[in-house]
C-alpha positions, -999 to 999 in steps of 0.1 A, spaced: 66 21 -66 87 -5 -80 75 -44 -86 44 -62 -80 13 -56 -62 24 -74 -29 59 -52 -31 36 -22 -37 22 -28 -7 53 -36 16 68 -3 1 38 13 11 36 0 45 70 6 55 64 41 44 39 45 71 59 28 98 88 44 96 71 81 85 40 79 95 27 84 60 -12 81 64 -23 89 30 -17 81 -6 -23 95 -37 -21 69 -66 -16 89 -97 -32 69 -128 -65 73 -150 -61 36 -154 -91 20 -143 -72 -14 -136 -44 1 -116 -72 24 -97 -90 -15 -95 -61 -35 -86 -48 -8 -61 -82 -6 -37 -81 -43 -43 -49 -61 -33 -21 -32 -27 -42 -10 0 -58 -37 20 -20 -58 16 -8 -26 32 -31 -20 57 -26 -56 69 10 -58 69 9 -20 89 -18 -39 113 5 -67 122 35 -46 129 17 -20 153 -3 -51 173 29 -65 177 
């Protein structure tokens, strides 16, 4: 992933649009980038994948 958390998470949700990638694996012993993943990259992604599939 490339750039800041909010591009994170438009990377990530465009991998499950157009692949149907479901799950991912963030690779880090970090506990800020384990932190700031489940707390602003996921739930970005999961909202920006939400918004495309309602509409």
């Amino acid at each position: 992933m490339q750039g800041t958390p909010g591009d994170w998470a438009e990377q990530i949700a465009d991998l499950a649009l157009q692949y149907g990638v479901s799950g991912f694996i963030l690779a880090s012993d970090e506990p800020a980038d384990l932190n700031l993943f489940g707390q602003e990259v996921a739930p970005r992604a999961r909202e920006l994948v939400q918004s495309e599939r309602v509409t």
